[in-house]
C-alpha positions as CSV (number, residue, x, y, z in Angstrom):
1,X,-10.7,38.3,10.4
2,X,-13.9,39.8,11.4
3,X,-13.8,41.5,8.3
4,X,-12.8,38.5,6.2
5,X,-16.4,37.0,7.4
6,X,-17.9,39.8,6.4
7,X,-16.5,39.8,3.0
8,X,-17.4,35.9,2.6
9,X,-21.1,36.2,3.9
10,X,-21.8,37.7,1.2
11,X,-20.9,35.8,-1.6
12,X,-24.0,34.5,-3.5
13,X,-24.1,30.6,-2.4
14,X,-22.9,31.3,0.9
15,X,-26.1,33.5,1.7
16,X,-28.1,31.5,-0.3
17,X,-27.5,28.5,2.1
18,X,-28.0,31.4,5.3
19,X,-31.3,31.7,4.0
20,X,-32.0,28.4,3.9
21,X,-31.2,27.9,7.3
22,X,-33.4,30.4,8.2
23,X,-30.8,33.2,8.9
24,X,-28.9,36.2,8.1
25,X,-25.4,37.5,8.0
26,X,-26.4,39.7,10.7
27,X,-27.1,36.9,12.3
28,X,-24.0,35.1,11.9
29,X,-21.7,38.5,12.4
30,X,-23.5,38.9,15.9
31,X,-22.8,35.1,17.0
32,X,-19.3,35.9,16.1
33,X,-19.1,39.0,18.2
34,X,-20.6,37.3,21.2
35,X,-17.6,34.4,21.0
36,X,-14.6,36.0,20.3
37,X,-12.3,38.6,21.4
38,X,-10.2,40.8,19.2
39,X,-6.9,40.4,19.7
40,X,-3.3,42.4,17.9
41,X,-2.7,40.9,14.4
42,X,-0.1,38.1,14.7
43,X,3.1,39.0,13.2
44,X,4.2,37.9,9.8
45,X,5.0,33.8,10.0
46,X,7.9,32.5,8.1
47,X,4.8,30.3,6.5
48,X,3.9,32.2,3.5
49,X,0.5,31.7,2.0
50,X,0.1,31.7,-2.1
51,X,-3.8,33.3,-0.8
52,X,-2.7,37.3,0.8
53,X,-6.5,36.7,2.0
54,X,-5.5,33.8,4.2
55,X,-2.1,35.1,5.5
56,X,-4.0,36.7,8.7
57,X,-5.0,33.2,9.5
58,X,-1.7,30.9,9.2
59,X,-0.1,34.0,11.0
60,X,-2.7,33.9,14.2
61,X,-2.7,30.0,14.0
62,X,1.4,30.2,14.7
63,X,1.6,32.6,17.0
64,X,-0.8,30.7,19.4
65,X,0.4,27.2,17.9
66,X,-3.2,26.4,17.1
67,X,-5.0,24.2,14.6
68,X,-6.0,25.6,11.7
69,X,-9.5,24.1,10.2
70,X,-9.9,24.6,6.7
71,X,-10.5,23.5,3.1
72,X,-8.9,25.6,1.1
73,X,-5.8,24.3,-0.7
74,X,-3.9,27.1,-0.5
75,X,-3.7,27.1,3.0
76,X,-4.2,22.7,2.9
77,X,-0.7,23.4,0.9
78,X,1.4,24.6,4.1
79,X,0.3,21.8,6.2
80,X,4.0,20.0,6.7
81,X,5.2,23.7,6.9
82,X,2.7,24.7,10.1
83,X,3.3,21.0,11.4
84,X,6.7,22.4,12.0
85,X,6.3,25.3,13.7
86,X,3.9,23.8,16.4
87,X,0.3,24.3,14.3
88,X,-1.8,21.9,12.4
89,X,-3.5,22.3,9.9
90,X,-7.0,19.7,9.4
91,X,-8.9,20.0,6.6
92,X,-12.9,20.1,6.9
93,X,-13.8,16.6,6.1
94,X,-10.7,15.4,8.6
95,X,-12.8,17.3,11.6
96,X,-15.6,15.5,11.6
97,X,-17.6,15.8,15.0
């Protein structure tokens, strides 16, 4: 997953908007170090996602039965599925704090 951040950092609006905020993919990649702690890769979910690139997520979010926060419709698509199995999925502008 760490990885998948990686990969998205640098796409051209999202480091466009890093900058400016006044900070780096470094930046963000060390944040993300700090708070979280690798864990296995979940195993394969009977929840298939259209997206391969997303799969890692659905499968983590079942494993632990966790929410899942996200706006992209592939994985917005398996909401009833996850709902199911014990995980939710909430789309950005539905976790509004």
């Amino acid at each position: 997953m760490r990885n998948e951040l990686e990969r998205v950092l640098t796409y051209l609006h999202i480091s466009e908007r890093l900058a400016c905020g006044g900070t780096s993919a470094t930046h963000v990649l060390a944040q993300y170090d700090a708070r979280t702690q690798a864990v296995d890769a979940a195993p394969r979910s009977s929840s298939v996602c259209k997206d391969p690139d997303d799969q890692m997520f659905i499968d983590l979010a079942v494993q632990h039965r966790a929410v899942l926060i996200s706006k992209d419709r592939a994985v917005l698509a398996l909401k009833r599925k996850l709902a199911v199995v014990g995980s939710d999925v909430l789309c950005t502008h539905e976790f509004a704090g």
